[in-house]
N, C-alpha and C positions, 0 to 999 in steps of 0.2 A: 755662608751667603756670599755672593759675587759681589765686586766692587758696585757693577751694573745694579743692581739690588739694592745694596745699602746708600746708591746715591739716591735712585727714585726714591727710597723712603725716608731718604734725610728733605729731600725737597717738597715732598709734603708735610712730615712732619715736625723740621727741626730748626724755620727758619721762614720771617715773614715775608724774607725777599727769597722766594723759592728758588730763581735763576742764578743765585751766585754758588750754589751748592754743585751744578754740572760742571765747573771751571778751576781750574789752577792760574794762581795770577804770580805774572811778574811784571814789577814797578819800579821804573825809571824816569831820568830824564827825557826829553826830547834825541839832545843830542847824542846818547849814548842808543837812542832807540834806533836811530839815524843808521849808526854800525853795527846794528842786530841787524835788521833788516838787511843793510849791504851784505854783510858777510852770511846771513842764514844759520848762524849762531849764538844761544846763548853762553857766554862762558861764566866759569867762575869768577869770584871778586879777585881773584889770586890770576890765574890766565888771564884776566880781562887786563889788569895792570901791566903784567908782564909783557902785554905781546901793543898795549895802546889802543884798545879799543874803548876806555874805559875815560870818557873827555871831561864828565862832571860825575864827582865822588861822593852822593848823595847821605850818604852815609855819615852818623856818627863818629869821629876817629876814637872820641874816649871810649866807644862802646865794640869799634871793631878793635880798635888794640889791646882787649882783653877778650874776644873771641878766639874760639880755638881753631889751630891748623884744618881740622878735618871739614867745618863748617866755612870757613872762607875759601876752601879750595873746591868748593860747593855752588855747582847752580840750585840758587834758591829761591821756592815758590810759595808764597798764600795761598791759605784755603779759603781768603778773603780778601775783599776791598776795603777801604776805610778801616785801617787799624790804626793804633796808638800812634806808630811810627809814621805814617800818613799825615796824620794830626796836626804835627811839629814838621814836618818838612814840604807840603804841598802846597804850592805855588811858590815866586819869589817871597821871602822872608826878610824884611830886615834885619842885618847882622845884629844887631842889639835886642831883637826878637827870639833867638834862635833858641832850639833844646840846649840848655845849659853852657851858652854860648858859646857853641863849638859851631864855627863857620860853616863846617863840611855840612853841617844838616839840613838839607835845603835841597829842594828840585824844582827849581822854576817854572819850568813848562811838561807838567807830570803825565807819562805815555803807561797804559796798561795795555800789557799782552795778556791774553785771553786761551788757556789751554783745555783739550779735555782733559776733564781732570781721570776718567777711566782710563784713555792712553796712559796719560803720564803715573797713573799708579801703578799700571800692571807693566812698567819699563823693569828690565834687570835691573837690580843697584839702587833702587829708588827705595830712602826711608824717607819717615814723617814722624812729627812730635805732633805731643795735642798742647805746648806749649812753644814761644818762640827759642832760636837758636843762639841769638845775639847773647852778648859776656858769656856767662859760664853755661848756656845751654841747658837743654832738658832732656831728658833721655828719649831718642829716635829708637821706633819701633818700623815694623814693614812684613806685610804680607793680609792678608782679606782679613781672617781672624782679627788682628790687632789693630785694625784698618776699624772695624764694626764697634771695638769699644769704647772712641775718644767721643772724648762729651762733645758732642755736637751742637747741644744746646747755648750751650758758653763760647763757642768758636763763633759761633754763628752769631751771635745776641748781636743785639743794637738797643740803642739809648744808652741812658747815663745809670738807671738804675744799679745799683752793686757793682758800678764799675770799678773798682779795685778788686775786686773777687773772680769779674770775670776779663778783667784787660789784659793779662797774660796769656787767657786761649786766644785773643783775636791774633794772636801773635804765631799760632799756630802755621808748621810751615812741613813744606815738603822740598827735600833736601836729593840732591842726583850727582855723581864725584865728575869735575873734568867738563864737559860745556854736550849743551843738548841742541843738533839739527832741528829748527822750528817747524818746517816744512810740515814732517809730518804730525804733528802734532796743534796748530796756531787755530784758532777759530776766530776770534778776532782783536783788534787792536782797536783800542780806544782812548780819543782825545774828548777835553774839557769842552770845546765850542770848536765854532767852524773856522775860525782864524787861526787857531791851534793844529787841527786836522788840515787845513791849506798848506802851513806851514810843514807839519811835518810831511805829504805828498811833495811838496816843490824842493823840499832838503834831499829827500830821498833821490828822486828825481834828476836833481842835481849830481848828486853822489854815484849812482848807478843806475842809471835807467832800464834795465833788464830788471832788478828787482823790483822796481819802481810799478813796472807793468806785471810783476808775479803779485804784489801783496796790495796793491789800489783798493782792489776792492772789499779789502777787509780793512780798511780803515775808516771807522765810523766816529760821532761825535754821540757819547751816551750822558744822559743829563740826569739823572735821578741815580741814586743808588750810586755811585762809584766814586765822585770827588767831594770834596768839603769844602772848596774854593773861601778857606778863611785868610789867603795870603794877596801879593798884588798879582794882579795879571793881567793881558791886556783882549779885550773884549772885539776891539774893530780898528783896523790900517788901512788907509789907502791912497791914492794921489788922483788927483781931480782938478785940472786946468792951472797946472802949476803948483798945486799947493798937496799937504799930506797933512792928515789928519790921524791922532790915533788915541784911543777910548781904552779907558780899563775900569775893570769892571768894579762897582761900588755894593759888597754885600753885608746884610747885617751879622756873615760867621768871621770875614776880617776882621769889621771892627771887633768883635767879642774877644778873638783873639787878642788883636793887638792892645786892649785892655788890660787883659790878662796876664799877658807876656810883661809889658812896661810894668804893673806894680809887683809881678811876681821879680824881675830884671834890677828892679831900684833905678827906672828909665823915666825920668820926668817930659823927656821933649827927645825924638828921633830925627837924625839929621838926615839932610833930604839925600836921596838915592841920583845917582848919575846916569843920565840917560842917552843914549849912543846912538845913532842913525847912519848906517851906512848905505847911499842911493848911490846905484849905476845907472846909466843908461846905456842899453845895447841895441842891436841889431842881431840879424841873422848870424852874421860872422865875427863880431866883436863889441867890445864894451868901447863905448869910443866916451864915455866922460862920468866921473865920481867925483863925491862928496861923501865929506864925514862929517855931522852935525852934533853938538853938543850941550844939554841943558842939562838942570835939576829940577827933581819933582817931589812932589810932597808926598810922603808914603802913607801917609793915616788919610791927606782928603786930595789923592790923586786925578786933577782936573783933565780934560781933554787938551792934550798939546795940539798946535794949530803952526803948522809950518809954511810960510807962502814965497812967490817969485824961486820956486826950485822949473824955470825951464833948461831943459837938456840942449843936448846938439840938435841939431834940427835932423841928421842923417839915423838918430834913433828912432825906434820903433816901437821898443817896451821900457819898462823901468821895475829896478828890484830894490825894494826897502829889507833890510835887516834891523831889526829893532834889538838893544842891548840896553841892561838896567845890569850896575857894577859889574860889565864883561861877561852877563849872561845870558844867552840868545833866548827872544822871546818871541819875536816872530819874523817868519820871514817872507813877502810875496814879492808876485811877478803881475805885471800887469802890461797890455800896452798903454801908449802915453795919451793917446785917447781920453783916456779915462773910462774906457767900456769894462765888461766881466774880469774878474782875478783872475789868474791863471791858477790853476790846480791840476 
């Protein structure tokens, strides 16, 4: 049976979210998507370090410092959304939150690339396990035959039932040596909400605008089915007659989390998170005035900050807000000073 084959009939019958069974997912930061995107590459965890395209280290260190050579010198892809490791690292985390409080586990502003998954299995070189890769690994198989026997049911599962029986398929990955050209393979790219998706357009944008106009229009905002939004993040930014306002979002998977975390952690009270604002004002040809702004915010019942009398030079024309919580970028717009539409 063709991969084409066995994915139709995994999408009807081995999965109640039928549409994540067509796709290979690769999950990162914002800003590490930033320099996918630029450069038109995925690399390895190994090349990505080596060469600095690799800005937030989203990753466990306890859990990659015991993975092996072959798999960190590996672009590597889910055969799903929302896995275990997702769980523990998506959105900002309180470092006193964290998987087994190892700082690195964390992705603040979480970007999913969207592959087909028949490209990417019938590429030369490409294995897959029907378990994850992370520490000591599971034994990678590759080719249609051994493609057709991983339990599908358990890769695929959702809810809590039997989850320690089936939490090591969601883990299930597909593995390629050395860094994989997106172009021909990307179907789409997805962000949490449209502040998220703004931001990561005007990063881009910034960065390289030739890419910027190649990948636009694969970057969408998919709300069901792909994130867990149990960590902080920020929901709405903008500047309107002097002043900037910015909203993060209040859900009942945070709090459950952060319940959970603090008595599993032996964390009575989390101390408040720092929060970073850097505004320019430009013009066509230059930034003619900035400010860096500096508060703390409550990380369990994070209020809307409310910033006012931010008026610029009067020779500007737009303004850019960069939003940072402990030095990690969480949004970033462009607007004119107006106050009319966001720029994206």
């Amino acid at each position: 049976m063709s991969y084409r084959n066995i994915i139709a009939d995994n999408c009807k019958n081995h999965s109640v979210v039928s549409w994540w069974l067509r796709f290979a997912y690769h999950y990162t930061d914002i800003t590490n998507a930033v320099n996918i995107l630029s450069s038109g590459f995925i690399y390895s965890r190994l090349n990505a370090q080596q060469s600095g395209v690799m800005k937030n280290d989203n990753a466990s260190r306890q859990v990659i410092d015991v993975t092996n050579f072959d798999t960190v010198s590996s672009v590597r892809f889910y055969f799903r959304p929302m896995t275990p490791t997702q769980y523990y690292n998506e959105g900002y985390k309180h470092y006193q939150l964290r998987y087994d409080n190892d700082t690195n586990a964390n992705t603040p502003v979480p970007v999913f690339f969207l592959f087909d998954l028949e490209k990417i299995l019938s590429k030369n070189g490409v294995k897959f396990s029907e378990r994850g890769q992370a520490g000591n690994g599971s034994e990678l198989f590759e080719g249609e035959e051994a493609f057709s026997k991983l339990n599908f049911d358990n890769i695929y599962s959702v809810g809590g039932q039997n989850i320690e029986e089936v939490k090591s398929y969601r883990h299930a990955e597909i593995n390629y040596p050395g860094k994989i050209e997106i172009a021909e393979y990307i179907s789409f790219i997805l962000c949490r909400n449209e502040i998220e998706k703004t931001s990561l357009l005007n990063m881009l944008r910034k960065t390289n605008p030739k890419q910027f106009a190649l990948y636009r229009n694969l970057i969408k905002v998919c709300k069901q089915d792909m994130f867990l939004k149990n960590g902080l993040f920020i929901t709405d930014c903008r500047y309107y007659n002097g002043g900037i306002v910015i909203k993060f979002a209040d859900t009942y998977n945070k709090k459950y989390y952060t319940s959970r975390q603090k008595a599993k952690n032996s964390v009575k009270k989390l101390t408040p998170v720092k929060l970073m604002l850097t505004v320019e004002w430009f013009n066509a040809r230059r930034i003619v005035e900035q400010k860096q702004i500096s508060t703390e915010i409550d990380y369990e019942e994070a209020k809307p900050v409310n910033l006012n009398g931010l008026i610029g030079a009067k020779e500007a024309t737009s303004i850019s807000i960069k939003v940072e919580i402990d030095g990690n970028t969480m949004c970033y717009i462009e607007q004119p000073v107006d106050g009319s539409v966001i720029i994206r």
